[in-house]
mmCIF entry with sequence, helices, sheets and N, C-alpha, C, O atoms, coordinates in Angstrom:
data_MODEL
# 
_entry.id   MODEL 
# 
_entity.id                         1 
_entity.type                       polymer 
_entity.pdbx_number_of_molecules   1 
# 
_entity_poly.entity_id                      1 
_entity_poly.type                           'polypeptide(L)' 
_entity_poly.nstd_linkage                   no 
_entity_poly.nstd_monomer                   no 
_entity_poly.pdbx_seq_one_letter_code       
;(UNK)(UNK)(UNK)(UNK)(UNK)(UNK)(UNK)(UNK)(UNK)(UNK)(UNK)(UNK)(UNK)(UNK)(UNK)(UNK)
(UNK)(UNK)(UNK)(UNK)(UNK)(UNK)(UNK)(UNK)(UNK)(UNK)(UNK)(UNK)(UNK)(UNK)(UNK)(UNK)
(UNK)(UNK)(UNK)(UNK)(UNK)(UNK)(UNK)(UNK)(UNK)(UNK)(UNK)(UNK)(UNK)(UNK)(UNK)(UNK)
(UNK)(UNK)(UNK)
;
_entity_poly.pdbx_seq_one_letter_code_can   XXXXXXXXXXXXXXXXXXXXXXXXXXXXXXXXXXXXXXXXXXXXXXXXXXX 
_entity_poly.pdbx_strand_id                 A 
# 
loop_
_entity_poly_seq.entity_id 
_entity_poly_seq.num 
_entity_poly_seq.mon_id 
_entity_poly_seq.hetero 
1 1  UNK n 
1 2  UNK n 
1 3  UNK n 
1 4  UNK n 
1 5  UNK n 
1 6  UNK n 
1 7  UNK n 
1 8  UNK n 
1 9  UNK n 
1 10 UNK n 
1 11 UNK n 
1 12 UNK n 
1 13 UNK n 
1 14 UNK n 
1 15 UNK n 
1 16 UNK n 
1 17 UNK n 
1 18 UNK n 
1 19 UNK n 
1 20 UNK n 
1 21 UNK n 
1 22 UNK n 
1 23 UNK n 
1 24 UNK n 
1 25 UNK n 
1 26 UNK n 
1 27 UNK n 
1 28 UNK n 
1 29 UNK n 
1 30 UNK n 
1 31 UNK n 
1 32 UNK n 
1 33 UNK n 
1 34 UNK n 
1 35 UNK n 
1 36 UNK n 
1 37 UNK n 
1 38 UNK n 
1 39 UNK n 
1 40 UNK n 
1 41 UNK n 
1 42 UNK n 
1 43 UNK n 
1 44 UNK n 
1 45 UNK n 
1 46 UNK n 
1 47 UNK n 
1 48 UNK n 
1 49 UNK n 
1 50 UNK n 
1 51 UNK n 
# 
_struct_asym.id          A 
_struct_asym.entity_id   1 
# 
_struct_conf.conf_type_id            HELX_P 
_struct_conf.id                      HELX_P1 
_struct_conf.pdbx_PDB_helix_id       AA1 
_struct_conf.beg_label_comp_id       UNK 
_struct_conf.beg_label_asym_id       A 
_struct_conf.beg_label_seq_id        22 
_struct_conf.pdbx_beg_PDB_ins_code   ? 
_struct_conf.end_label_comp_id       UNK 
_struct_conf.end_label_asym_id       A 
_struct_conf.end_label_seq_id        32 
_struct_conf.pdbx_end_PDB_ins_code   ? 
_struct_conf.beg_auth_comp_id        UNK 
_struct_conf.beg_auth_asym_id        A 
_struct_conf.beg_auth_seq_id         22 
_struct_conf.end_auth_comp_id        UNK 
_struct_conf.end_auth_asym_id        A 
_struct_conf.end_auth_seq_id         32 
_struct_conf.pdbx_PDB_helix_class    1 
_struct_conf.details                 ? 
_struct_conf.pdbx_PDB_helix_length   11 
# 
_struct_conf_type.id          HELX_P 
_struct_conf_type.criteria    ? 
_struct_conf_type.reference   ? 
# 
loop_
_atom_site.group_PDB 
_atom_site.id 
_atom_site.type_symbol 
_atom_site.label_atom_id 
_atom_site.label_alt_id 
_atom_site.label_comp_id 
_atom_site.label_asym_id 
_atom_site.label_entity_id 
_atom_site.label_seq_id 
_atom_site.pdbx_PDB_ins_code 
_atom_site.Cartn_x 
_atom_site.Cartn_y 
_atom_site.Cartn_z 
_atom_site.occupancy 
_atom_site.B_iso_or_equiv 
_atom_site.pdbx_formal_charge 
_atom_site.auth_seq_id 
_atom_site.auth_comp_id 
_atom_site.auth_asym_id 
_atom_site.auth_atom_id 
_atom_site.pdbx_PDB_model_num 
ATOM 1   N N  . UNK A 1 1  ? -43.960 -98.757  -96.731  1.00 0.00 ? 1  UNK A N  1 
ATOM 2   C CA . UNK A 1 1  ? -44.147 -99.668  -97.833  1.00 0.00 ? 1  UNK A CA 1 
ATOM 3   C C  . UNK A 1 1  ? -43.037 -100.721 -97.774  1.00 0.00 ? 1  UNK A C  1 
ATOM 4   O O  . UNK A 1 1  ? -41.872 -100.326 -97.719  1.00 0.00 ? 1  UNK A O  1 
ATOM 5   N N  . UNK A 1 2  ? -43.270 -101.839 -97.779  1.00 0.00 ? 2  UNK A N  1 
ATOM 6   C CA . UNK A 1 2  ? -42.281 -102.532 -97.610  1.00 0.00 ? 2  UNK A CA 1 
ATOM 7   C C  . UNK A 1 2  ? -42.059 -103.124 -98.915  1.00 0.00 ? 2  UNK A C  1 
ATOM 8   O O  . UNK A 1 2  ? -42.888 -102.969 -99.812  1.00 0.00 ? 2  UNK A O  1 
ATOM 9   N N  . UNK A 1 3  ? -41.002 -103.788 -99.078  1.00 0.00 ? 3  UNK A N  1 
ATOM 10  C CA . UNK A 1 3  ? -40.024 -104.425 -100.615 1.00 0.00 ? 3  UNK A CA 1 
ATOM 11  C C  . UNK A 1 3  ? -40.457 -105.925 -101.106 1.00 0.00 ? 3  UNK A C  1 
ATOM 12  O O  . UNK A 1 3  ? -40.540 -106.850 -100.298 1.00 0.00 ? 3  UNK A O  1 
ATOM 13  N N  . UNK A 1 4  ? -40.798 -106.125 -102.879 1.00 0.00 ? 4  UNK A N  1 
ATOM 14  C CA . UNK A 1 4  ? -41.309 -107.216 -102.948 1.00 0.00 ? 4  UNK A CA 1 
ATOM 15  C C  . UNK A 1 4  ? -40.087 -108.394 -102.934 1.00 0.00 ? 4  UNK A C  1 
ATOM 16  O O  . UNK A 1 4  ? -38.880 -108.481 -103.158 1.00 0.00 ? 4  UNK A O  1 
ATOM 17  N N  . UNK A 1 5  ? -41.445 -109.398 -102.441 1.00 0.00 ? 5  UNK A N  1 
ATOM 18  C CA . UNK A 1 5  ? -40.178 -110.527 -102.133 1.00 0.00 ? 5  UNK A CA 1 
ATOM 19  C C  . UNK A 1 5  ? -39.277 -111.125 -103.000 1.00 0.00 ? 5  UNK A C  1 
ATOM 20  O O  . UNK A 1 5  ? -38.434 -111.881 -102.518 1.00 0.00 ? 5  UNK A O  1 
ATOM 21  N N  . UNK A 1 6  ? -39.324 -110.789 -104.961 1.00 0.00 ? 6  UNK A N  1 
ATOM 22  C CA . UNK A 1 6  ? -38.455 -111.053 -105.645 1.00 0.00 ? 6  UNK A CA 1 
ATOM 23  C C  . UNK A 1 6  ? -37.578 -110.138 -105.367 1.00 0.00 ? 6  UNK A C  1 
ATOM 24  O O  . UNK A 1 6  ? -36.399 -110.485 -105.300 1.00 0.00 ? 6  UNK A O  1 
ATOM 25  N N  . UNK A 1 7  ? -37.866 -109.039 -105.186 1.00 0.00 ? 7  UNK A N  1 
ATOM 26  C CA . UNK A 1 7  ? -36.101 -108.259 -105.281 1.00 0.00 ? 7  UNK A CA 1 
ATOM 27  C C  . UNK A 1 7  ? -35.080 -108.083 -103.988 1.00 0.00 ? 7  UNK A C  1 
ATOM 28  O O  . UNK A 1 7  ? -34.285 -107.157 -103.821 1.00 0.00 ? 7  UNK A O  1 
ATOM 29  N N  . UNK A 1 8  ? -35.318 -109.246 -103.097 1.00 0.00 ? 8  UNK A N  1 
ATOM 30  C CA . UNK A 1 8  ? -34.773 -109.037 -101.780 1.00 0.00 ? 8  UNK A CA 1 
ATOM 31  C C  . UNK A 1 8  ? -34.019 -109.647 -102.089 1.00 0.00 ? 8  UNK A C  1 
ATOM 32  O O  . UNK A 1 8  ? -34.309 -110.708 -102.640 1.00 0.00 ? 8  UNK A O  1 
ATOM 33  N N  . UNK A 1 9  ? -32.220 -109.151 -101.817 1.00 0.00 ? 9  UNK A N  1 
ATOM 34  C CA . UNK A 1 9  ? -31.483 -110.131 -101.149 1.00 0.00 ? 9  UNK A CA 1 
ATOM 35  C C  . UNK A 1 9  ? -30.708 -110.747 -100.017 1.00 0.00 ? 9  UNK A C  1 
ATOM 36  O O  . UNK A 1 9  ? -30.691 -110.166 -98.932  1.00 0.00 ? 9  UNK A O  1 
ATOM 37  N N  . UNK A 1 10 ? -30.088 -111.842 -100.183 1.00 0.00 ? 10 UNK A N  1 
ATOM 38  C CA . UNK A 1 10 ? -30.035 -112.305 -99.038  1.00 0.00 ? 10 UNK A CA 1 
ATOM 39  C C  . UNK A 1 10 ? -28.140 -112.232 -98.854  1.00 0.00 ? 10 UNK A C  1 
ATOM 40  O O  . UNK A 1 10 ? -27.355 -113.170 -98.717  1.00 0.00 ? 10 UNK A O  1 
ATOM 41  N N  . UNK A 1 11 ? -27.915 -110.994 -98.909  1.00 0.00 ? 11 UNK A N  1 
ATOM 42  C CA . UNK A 1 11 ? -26.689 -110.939 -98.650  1.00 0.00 ? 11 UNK A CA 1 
ATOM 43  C C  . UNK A 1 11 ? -25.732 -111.008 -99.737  1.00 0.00 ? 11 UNK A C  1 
ATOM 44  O O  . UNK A 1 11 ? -25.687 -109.986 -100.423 1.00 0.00 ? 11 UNK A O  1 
ATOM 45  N N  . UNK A 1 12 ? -24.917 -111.999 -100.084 1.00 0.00 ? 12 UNK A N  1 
ATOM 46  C CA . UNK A 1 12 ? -24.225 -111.691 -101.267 1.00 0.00 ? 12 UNK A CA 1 
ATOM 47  C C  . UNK A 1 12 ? -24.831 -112.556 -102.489 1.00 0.00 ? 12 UNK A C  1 
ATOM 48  O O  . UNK A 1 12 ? -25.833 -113.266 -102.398 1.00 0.00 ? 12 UNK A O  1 
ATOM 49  N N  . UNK A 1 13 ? -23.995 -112.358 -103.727 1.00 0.00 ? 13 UNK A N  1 
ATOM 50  C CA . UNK A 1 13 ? -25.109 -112.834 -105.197 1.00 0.00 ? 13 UNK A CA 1 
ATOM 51  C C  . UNK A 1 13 ? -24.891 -114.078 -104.710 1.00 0.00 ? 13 UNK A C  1 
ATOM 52  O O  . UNK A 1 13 ? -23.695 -114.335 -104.577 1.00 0.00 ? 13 UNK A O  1 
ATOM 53  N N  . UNK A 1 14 ? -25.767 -115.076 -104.347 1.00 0.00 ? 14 UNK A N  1 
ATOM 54  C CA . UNK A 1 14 ? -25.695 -116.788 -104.336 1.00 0.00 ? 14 UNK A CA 1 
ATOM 55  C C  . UNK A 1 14 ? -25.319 -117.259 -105.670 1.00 0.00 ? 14 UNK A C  1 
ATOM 56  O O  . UNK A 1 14 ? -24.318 -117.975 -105.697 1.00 0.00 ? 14 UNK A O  1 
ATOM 57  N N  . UNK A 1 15 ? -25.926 -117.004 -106.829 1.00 0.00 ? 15 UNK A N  1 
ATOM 58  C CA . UNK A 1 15 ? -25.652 -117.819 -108.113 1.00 0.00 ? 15 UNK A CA 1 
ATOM 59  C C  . UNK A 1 15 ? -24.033 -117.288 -108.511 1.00 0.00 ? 15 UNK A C  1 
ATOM 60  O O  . UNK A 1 15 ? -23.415 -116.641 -107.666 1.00 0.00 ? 15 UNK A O  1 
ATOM 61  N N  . UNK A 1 16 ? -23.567 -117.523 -109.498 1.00 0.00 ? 16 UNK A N  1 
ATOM 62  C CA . UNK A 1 16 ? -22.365 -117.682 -110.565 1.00 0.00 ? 16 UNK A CA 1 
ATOM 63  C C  . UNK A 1 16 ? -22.811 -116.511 -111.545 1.00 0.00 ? 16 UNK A C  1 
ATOM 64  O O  . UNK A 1 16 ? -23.908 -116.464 -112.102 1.00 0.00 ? 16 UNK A O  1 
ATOM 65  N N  . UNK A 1 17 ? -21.733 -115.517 -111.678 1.00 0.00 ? 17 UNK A N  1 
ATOM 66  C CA . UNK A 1 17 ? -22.470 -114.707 -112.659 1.00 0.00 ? 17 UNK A CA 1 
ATOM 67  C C  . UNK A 1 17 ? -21.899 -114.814 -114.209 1.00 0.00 ? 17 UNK A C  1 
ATOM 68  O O  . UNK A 1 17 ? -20.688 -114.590 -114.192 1.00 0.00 ? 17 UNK A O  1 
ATOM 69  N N  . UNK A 1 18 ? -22.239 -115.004 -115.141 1.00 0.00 ? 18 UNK A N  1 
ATOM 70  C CA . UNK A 1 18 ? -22.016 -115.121 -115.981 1.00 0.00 ? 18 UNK A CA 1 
ATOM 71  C C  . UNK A 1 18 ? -21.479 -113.907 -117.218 1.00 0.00 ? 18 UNK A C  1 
ATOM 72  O O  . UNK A 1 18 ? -21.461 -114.251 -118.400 1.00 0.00 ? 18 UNK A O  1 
ATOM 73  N N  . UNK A 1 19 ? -21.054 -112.478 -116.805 1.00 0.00 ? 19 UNK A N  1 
ATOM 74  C CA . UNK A 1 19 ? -21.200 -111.532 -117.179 1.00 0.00 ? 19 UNK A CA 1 
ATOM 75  C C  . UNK A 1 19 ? -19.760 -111.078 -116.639 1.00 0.00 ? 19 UNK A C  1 
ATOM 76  O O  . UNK A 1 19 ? -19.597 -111.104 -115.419 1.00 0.00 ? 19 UNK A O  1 
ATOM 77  N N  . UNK A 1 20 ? -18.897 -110.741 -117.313 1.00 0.00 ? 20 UNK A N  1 
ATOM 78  C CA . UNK A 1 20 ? -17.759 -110.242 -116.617 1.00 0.00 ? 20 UNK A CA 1 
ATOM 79  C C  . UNK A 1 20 ? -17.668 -108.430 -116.570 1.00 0.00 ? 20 UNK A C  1 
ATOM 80  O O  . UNK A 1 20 ? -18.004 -107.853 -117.605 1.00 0.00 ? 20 UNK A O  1 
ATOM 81  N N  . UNK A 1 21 ? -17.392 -107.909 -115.837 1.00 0.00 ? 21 UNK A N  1 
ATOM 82  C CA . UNK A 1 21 ? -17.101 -106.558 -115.896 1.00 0.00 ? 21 UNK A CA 1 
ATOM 83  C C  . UNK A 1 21 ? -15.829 -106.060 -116.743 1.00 0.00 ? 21 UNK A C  1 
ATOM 84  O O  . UNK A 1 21 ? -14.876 -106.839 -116.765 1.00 0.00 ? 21 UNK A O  1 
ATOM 85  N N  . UNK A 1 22 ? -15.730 -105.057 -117.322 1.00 0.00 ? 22 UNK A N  1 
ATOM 86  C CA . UNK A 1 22 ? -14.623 -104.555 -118.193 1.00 0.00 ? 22 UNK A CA 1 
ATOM 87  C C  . UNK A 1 22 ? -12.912 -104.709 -117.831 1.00 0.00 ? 22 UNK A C  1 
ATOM 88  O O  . UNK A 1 22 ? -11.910 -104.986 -118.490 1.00 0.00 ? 22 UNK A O  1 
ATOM 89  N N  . UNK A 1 23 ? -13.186 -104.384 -116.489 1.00 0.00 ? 23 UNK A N  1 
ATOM 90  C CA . UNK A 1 23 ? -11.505 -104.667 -115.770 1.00 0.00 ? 23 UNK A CA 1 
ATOM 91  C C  . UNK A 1 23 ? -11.428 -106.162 -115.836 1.00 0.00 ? 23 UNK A C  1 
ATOM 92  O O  . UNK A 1 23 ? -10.545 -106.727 -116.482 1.00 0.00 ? 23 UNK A O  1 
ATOM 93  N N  . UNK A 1 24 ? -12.413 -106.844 -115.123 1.00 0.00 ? 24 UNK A N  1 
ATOM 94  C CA . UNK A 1 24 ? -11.913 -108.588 -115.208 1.00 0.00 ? 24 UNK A CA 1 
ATOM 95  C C  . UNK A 1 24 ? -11.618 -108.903 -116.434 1.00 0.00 ? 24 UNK A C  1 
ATOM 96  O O  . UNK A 1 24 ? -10.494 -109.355 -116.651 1.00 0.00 ? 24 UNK A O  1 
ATOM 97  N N  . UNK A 1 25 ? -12.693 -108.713 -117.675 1.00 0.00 ? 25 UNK A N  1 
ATOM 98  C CA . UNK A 1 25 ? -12.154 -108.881 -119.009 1.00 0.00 ? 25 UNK A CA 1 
ATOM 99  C C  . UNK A 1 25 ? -10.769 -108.522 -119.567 1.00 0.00 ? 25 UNK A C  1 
ATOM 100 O O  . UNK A 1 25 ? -10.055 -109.222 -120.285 1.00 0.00 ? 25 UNK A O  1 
ATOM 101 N N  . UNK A 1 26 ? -10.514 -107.177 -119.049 1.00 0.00 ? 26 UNK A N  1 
ATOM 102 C CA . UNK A 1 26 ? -9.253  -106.973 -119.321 1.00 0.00 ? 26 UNK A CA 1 
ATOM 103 C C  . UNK A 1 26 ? -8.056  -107.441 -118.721 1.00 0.00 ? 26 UNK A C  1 
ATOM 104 O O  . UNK A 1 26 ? -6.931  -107.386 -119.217 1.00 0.00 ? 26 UNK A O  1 
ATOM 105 N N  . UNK A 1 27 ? -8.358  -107.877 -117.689 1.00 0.00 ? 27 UNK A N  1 
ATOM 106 C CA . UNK A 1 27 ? -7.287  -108.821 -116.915 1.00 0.00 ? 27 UNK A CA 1 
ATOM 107 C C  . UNK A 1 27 ? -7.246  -110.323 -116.960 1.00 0.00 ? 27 UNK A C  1 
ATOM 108 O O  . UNK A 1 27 ? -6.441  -110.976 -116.296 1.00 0.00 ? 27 UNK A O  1 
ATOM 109 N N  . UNK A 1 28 ? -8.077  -110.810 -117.708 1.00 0.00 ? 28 UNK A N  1 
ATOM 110 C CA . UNK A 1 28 ? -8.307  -112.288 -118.480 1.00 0.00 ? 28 UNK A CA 1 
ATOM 111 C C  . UNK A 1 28 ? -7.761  -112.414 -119.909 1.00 0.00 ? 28 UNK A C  1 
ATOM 112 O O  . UNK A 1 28 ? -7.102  -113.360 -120.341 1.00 0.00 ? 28 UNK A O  1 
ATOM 113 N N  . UNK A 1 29 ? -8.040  -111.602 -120.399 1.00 0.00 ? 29 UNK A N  1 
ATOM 114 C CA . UNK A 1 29 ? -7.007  -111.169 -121.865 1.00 0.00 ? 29 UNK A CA 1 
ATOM 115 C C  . UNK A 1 29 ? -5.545  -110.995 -121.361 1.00 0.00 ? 29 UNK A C  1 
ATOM 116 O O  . UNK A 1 29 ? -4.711  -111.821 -121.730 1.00 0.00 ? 29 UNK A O  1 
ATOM 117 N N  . UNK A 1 30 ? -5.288  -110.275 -120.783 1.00 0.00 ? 30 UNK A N  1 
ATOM 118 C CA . UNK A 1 30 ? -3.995  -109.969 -120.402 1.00 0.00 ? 30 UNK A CA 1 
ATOM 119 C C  . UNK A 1 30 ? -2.972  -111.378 -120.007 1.00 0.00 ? 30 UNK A C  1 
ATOM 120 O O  . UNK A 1 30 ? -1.773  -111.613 -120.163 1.00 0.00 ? 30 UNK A O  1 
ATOM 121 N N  . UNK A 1 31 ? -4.060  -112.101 -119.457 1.00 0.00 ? 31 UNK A N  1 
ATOM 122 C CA . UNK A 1 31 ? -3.105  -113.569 -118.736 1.00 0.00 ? 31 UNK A CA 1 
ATOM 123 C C  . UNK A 1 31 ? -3.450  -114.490 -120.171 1.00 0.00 ? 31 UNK A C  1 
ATOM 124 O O  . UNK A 1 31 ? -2.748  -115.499 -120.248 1.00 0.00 ? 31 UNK A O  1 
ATOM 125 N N  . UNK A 1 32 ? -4.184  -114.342 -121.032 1.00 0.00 ? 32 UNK A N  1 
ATOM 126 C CA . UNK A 1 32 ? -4.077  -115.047 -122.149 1.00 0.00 ? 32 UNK A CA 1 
ATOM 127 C C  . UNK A 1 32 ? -3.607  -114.379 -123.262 1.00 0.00 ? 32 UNK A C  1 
ATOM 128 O O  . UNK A 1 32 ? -3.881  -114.876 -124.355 1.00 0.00 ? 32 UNK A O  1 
ATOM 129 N N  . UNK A 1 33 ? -2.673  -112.914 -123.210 1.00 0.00 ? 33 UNK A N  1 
ATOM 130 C CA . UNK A 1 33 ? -2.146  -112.973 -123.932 1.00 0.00 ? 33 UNK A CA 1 
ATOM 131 C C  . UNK A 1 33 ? -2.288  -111.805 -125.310 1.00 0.00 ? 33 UNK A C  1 
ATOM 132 O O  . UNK A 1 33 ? -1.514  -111.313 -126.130 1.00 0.00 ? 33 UNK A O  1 
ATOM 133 N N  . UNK A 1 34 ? -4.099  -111.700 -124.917 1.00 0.00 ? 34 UNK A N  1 
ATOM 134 C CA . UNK A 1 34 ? -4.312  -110.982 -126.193 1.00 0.00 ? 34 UNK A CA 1 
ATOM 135 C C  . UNK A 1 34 ? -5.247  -109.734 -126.102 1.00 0.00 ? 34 UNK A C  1 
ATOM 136 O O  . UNK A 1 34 ? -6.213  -109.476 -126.821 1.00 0.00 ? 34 UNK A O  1 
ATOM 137 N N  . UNK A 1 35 ? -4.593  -108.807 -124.747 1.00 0.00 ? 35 UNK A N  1 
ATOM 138 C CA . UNK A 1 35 ? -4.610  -107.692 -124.992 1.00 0.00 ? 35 UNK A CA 1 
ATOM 139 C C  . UNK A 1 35 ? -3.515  -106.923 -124.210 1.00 0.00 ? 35 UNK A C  1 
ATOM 140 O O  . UNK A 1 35 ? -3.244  -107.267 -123.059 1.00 0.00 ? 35 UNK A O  1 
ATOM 141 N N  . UNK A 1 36 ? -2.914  -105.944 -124.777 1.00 0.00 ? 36 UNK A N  1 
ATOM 142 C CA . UNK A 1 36 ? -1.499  -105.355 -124.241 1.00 0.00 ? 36 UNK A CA 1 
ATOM 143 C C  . UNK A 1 36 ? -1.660  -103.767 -123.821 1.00 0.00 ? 36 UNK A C  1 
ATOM 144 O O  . UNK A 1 36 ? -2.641  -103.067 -124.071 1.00 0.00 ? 36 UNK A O  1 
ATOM 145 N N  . UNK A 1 37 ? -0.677  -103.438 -123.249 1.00 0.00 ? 37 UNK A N  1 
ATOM 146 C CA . UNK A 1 37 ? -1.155  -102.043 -122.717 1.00 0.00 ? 37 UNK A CA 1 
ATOM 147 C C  . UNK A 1 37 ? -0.824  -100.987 -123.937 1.00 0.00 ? 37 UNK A C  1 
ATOM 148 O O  . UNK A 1 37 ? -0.035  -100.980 -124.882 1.00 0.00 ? 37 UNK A O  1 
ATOM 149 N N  . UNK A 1 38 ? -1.655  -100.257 -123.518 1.00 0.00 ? 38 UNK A N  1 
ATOM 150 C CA . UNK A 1 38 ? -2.193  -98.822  -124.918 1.00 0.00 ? 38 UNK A CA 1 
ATOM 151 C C  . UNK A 1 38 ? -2.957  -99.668  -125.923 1.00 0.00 ? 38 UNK A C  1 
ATOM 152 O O  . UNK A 1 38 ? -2.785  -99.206  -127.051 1.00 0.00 ? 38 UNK A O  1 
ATOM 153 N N  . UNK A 1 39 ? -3.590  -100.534 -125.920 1.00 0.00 ? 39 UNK A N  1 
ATOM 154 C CA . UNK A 1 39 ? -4.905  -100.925 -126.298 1.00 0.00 ? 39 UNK A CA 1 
ATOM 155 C C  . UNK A 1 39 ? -5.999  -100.382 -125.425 1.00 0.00 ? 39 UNK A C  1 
ATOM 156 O O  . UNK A 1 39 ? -6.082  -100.217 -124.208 1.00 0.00 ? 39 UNK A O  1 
ATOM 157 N N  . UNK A 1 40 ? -6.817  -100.157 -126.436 1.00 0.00 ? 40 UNK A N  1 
ATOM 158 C CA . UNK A 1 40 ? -8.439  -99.659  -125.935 1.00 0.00 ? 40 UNK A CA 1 
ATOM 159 C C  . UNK A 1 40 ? -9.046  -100.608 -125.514 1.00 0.00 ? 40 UNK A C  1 
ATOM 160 O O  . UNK A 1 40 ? -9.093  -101.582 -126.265 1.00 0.00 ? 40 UNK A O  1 
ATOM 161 N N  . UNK A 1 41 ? -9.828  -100.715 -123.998 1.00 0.00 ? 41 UNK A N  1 
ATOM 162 C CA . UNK A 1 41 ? -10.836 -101.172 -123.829 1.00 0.00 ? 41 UNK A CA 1 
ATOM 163 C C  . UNK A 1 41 ? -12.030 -101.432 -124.069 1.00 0.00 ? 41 UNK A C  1 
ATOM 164 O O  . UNK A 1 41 ? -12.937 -101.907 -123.386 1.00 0.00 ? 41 UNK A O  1 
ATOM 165 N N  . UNK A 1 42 ? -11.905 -100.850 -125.773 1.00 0.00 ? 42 UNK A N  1 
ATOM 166 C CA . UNK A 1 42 ? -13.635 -100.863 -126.178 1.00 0.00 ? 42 UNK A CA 1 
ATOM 167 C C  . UNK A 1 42 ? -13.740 -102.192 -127.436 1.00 0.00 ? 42 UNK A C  1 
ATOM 168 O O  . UNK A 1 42 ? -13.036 -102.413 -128.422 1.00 0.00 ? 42 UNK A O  1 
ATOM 169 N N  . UNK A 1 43 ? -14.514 -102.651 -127.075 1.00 0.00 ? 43 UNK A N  1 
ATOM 170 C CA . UNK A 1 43 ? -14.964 -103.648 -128.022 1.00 0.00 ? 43 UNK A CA 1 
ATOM 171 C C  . UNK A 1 43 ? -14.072 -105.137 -128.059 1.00 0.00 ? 43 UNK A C  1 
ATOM 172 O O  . UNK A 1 43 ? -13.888 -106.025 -128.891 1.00 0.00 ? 43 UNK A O  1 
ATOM 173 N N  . UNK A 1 44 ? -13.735 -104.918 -126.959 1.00 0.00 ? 44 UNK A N  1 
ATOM 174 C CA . UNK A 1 44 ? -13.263 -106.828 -126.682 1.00 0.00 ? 44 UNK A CA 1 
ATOM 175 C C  . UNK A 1 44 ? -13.944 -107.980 -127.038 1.00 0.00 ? 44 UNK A C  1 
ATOM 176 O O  . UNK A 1 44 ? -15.097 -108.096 -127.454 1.00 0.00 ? 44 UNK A O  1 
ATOM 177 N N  . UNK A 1 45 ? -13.332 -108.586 -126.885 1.00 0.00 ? 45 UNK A N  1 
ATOM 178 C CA . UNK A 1 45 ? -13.835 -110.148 -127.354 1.00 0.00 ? 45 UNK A CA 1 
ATOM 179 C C  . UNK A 1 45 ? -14.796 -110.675 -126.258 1.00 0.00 ? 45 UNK A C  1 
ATOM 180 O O  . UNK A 1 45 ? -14.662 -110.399 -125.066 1.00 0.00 ? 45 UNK A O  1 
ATOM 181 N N  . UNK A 1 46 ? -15.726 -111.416 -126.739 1.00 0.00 ? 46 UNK A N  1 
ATOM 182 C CA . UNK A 1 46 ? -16.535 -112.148 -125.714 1.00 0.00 ? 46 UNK A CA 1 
ATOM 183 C C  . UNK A 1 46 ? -15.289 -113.364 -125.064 1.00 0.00 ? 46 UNK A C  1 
ATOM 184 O O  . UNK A 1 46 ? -14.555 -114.136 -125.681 1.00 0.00 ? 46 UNK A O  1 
ATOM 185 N N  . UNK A 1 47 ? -15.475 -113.083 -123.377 1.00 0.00 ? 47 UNK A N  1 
ATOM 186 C CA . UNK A 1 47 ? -14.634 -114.050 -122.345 1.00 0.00 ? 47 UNK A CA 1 
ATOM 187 C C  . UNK A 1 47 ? -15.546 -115.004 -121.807 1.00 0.00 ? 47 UNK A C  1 
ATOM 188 O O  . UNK A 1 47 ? -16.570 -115.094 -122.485 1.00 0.00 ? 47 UNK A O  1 
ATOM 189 N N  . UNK A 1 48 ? -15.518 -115.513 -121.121 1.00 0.00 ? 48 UNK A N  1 
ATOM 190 C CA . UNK A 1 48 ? -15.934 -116.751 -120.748 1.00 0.00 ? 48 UNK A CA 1 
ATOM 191 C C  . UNK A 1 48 ? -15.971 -116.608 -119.215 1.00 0.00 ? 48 UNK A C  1 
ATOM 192 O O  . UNK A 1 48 ? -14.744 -116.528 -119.159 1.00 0.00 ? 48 UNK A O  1 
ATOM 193 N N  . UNK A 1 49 ? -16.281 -116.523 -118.125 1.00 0.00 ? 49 UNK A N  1 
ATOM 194 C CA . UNK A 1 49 ? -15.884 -116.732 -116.739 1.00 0.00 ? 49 UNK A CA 1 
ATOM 195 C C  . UNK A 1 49 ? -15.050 -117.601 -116.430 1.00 0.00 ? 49 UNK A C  1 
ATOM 196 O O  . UNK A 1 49 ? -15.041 -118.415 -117.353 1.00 0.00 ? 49 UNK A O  1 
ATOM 197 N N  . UNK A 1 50 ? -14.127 -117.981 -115.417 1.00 0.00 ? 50 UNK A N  1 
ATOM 198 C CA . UNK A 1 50 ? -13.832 -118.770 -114.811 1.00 0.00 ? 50 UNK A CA 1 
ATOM 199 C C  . UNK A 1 50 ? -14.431 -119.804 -113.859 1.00 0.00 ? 50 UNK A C  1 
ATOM 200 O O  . UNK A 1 50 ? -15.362 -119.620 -113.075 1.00 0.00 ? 50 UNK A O  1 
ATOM 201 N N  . UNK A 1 51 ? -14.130 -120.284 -113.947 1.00 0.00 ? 51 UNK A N  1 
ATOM 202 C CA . UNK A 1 51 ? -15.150 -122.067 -113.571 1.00 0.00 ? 51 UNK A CA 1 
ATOM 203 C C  . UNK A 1 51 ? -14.387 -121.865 -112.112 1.00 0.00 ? 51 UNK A C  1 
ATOM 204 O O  . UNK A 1 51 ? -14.547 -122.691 -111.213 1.00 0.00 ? 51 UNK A O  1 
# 
């Protein structure tokens, strides 16, 4: 059975992702300042990606 042609990819993500993972978030707060260590990782602020 072979794979449909929307879900193929072509190697790495081509687009910009707009979605940060929990560590990047937490290491984007950290360089701005407003999250410190022995803070919880739950319920952060919406970040923004880097351009």
């Amino acid at each position: 059975m072979s794979i449909h042609p929307s879900l193929r990819t072509k190697g790495a993500v081509s687009e910009k992702r707009n979605v940060l993972k929990r560590h990047e978030r937490v290491d984007k707060l950290k360089k701005e300042g407003r999250f410190h260590d022995g803070d919880k990782p739950w319920g952060l602020p919406k970040t923004k990606p880097e351009d």
